[in-house]
C-alpha positions as CSV (number, residue, x, y, z in Angstrom):
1,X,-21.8,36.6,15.1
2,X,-19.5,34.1,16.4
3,X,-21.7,31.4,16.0
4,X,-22.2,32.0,12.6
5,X,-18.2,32.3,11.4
6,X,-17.8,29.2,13.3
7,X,-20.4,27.3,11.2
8,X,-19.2,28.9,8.1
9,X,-15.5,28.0,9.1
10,X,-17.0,24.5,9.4
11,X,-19.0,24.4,6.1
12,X,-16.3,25.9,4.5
13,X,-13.8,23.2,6.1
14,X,-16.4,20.3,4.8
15,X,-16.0,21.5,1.1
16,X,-12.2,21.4,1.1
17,X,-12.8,17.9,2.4
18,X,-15.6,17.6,0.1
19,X,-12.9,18.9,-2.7
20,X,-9.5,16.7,-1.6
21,X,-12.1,13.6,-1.4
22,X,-13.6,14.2,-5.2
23,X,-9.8,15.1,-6.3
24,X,-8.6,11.8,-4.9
25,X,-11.7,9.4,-6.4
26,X,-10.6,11.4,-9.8
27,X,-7.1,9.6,-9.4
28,X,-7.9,6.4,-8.2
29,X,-10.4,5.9,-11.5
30,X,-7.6,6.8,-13.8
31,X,-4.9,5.1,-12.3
32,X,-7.7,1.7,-12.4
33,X,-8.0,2.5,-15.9
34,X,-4.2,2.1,-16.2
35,X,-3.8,-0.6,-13.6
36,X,-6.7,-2.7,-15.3
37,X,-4.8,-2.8,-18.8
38,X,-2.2,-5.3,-17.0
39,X,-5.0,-7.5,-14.6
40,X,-3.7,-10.3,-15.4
41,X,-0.1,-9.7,-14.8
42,X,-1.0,-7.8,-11.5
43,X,-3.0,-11.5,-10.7
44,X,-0.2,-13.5,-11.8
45,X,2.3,-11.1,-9.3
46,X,-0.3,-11.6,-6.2
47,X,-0.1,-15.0,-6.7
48,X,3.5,-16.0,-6.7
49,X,3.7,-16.4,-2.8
50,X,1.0,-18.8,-2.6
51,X,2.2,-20.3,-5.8
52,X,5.6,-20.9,-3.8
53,X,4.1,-22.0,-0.3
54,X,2.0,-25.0,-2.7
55,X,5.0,-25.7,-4.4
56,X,7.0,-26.0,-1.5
57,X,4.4,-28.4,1.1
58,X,2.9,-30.1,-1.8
59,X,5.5,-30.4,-4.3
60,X,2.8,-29.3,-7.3
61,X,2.0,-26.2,-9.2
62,X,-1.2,-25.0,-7.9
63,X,-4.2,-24.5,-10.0
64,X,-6.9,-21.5,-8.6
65,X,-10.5,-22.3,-9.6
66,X,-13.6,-20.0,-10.1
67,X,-17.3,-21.6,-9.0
68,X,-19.2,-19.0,-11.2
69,X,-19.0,-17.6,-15.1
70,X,-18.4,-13.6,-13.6
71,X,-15.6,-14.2,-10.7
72,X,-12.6,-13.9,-12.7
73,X,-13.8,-11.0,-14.4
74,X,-15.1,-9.5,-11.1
75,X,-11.9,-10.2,-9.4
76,X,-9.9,-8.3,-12.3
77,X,-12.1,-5.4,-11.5
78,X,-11.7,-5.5,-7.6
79,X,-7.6,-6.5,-8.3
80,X,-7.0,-3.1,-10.5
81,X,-8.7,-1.1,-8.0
82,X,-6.9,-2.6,-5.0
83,X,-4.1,-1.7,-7.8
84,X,-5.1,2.1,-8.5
85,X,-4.9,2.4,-4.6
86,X,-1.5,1.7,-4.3
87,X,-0.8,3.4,-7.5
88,X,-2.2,6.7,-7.0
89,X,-1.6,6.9,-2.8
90,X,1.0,9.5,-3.8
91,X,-1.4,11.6,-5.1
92,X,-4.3,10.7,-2.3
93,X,-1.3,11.5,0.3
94,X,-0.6,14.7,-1.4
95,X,-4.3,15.8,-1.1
96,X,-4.3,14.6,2.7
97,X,-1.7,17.1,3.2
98,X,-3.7,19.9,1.5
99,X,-6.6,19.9,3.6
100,X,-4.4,20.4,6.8
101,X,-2.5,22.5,5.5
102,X,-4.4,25.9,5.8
103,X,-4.0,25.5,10.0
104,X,-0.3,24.6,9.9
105,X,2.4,28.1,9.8
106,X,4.5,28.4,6.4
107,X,7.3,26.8,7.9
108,X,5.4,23.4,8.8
109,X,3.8,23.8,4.9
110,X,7.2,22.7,3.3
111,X,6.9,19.4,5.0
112,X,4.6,18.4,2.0
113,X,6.7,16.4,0.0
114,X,9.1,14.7,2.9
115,X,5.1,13.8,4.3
116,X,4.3,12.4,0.8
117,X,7.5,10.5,0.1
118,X,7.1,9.1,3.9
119,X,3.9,8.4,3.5
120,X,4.0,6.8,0.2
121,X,6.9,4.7,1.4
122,X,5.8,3.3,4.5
123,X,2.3,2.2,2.8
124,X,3.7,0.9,-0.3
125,X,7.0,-0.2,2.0
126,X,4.7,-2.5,4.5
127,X,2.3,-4.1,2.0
128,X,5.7,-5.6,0.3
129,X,6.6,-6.7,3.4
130,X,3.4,-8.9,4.2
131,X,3.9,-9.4,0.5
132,X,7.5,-10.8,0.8
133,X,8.1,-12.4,4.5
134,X,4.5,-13.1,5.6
135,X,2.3,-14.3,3.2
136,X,4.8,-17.2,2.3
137,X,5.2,-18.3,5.5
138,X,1.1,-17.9,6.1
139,X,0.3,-19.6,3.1
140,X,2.3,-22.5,3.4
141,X,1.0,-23.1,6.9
142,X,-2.5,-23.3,5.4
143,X,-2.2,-25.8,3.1
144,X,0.5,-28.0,5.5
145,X,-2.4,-28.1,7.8
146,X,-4.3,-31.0,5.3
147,X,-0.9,-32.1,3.3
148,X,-0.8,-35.2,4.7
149,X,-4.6,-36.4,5.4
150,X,-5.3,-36.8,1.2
151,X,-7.4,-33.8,0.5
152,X,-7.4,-31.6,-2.4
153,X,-6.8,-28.0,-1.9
154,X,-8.6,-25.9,-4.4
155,X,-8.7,-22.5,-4.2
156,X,-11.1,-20.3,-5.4
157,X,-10.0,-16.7,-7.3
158,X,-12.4,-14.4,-5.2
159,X,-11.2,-16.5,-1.8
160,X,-7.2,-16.2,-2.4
161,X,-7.6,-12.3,-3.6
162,X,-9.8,-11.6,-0.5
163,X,-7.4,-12.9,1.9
164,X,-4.4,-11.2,-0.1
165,X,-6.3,-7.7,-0.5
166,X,-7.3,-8.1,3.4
167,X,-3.5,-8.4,4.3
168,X,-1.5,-6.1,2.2
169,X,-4.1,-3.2,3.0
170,X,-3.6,-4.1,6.8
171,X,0.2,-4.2,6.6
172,X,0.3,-1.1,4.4
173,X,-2.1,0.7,6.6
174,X,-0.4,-0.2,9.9
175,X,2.9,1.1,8.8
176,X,1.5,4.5,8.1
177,X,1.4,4.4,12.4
178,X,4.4,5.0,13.1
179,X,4.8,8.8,10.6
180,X,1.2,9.8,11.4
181,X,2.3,9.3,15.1
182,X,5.8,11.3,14.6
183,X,3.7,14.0,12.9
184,X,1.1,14.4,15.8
185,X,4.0,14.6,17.9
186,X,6.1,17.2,15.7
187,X,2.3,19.9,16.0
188,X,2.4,18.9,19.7
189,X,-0.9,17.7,19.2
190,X,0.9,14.1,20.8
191,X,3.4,14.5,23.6
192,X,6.7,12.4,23.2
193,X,6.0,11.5,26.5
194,X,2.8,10.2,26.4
195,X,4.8,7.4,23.9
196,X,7.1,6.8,26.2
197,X,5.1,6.2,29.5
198,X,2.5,4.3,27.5
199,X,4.9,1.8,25.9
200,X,3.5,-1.0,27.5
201,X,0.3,-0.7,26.4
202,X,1.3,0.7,22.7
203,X,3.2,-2.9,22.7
204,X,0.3,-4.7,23.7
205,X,-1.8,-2.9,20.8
206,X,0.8,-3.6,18.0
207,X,0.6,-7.4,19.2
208,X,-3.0,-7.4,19.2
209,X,-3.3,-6.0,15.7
210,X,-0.6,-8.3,14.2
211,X,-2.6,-10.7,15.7
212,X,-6.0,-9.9,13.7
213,X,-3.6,-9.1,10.6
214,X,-1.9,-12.1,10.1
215,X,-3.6,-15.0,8.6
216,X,-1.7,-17.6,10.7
217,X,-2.0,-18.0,15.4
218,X,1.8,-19.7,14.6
219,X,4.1,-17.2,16.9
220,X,6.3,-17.0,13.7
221,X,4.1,-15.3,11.5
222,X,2.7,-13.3,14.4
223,X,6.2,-11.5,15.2
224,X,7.3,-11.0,11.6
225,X,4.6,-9.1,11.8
226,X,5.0,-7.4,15.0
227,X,8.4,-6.9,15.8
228,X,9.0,-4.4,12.7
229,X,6.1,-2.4,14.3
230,X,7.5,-2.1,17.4
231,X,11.1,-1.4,16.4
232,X,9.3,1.5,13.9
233,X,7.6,2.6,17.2
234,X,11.0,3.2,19.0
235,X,12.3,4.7,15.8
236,X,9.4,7.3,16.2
237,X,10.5,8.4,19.4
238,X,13.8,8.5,18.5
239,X,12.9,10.7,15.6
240,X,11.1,12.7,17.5
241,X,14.6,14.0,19.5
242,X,15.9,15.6,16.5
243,X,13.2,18.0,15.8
244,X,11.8,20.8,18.0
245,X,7.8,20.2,18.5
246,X,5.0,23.1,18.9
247,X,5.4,22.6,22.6
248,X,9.2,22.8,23.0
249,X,9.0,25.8,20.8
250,X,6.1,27.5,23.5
């Protein structure tokens, strides 16, 4: 008898994911819908830091090229949905929240829209950053790599969104770290001490990641990305003082 409530708890757990999965699809189509109205604007926003690195190390207005008659217009498609991520994450954030909510108590239930708001920030908050402070910088190292030696730098569409899409999902995605960590910790499902005593290794990771993130092995570009990480990881432990986790509470 126990066997069987604990497959139907899991069945019934794998249709609520099943359910918050189909729920966020739903959003992310609409919000490309939306997103792919303004393609072209969206294009011409993900391309003003490399626009300003070529301007800068070759003194020139760049000019991005296309090889075949369908990239553009399958770059559109894969730039709105990279788009309708961003767009609808509060709503795919919201529905994260809903399918753990059922094992959390009443009280920890009302953290639903500080997690969204969080959560929404952070990703949307470290994608701008790459946006702002790294790609630049990684950019213009590229191109000064052949500035003087006479060679023409053309760049496809599909190769600069690649490299773009790559890096602002990594940056957004790695600042989420830091709240999903604080979280773990606040349901004592994460002891704060286990940051704490591991903070050498936790370093080493965040370096390491940076590392694969950024498009540039300068040390420049590798700490711009770094550093913020490792001041949000003493932040979360910080954080974590001012709030009284499942195992303090036992």
């Amino acid at each position: 008898m126990n066997e069987t409530n604990q497959q139907m708890g899991f069945w019934q757990h794998f249709g609520e994911l099943r359910i918050r999965i189909i729920r966020s699809f739903i959003a992310i189509v609409a919000s490309f819908f939306f997103c792919y109205g303004f393609h072209k604007q969206i294009f011409q926003f993900l391309r003003l830091p490399f626009d300003h690195a070529y301007l800068m190390v070759l003194d020139q207005t760049p000019t991005l090229i296309q090889t075949g008659i369908l990239e553009a217009f399958i770059v559109y498609l894969k730039l709105s949905l990279l788009a309708s991520i961003f767009v609808a994450s509060p709503f795919v954030f919201y529905q994260a929240w809903k399918f753990v909510a059922p094992g959390l108590k009443a009280s920890e239930k009302r953290h639903v829209i500080p997690f969204v708001l969080l959560a929404t920030t952070f990703f949307v908050g470290g994608a701008l950053f790459g946006y702002i402070f790294v790609f630049p910088k990684g950019f213009a190292f590229f191109l000064s790599l052949t500035s003087d030696q006479n060679i023409q730098a053309l760049i496809r569409m599909q190769d600069y969104y690649r490299l773009a899409s790559w890096m602002l999902l990594g940056f957004g995605i790695s600042f989420e770290a830091p709240l999903i960590a604080m979280y773990l910790v606040y349901f004592g499902i994460l002891p704060r001490s286990a940051l704490i005593s591991h903070w050498r290794g936790i370093i080493v990771g965040i370096v390491i990641f940076s590392a694969i993130v950024t498009p540039t092995p300068d040390p420049g570009t590798l700490m711009m990305m770094s550093l913020p990480l490792i001041c949000l990881y003493g932040l979360t432990i910080i954080v974590t003082y001012f709030f009284k986790t499942k195992e303090a509470q036992e």
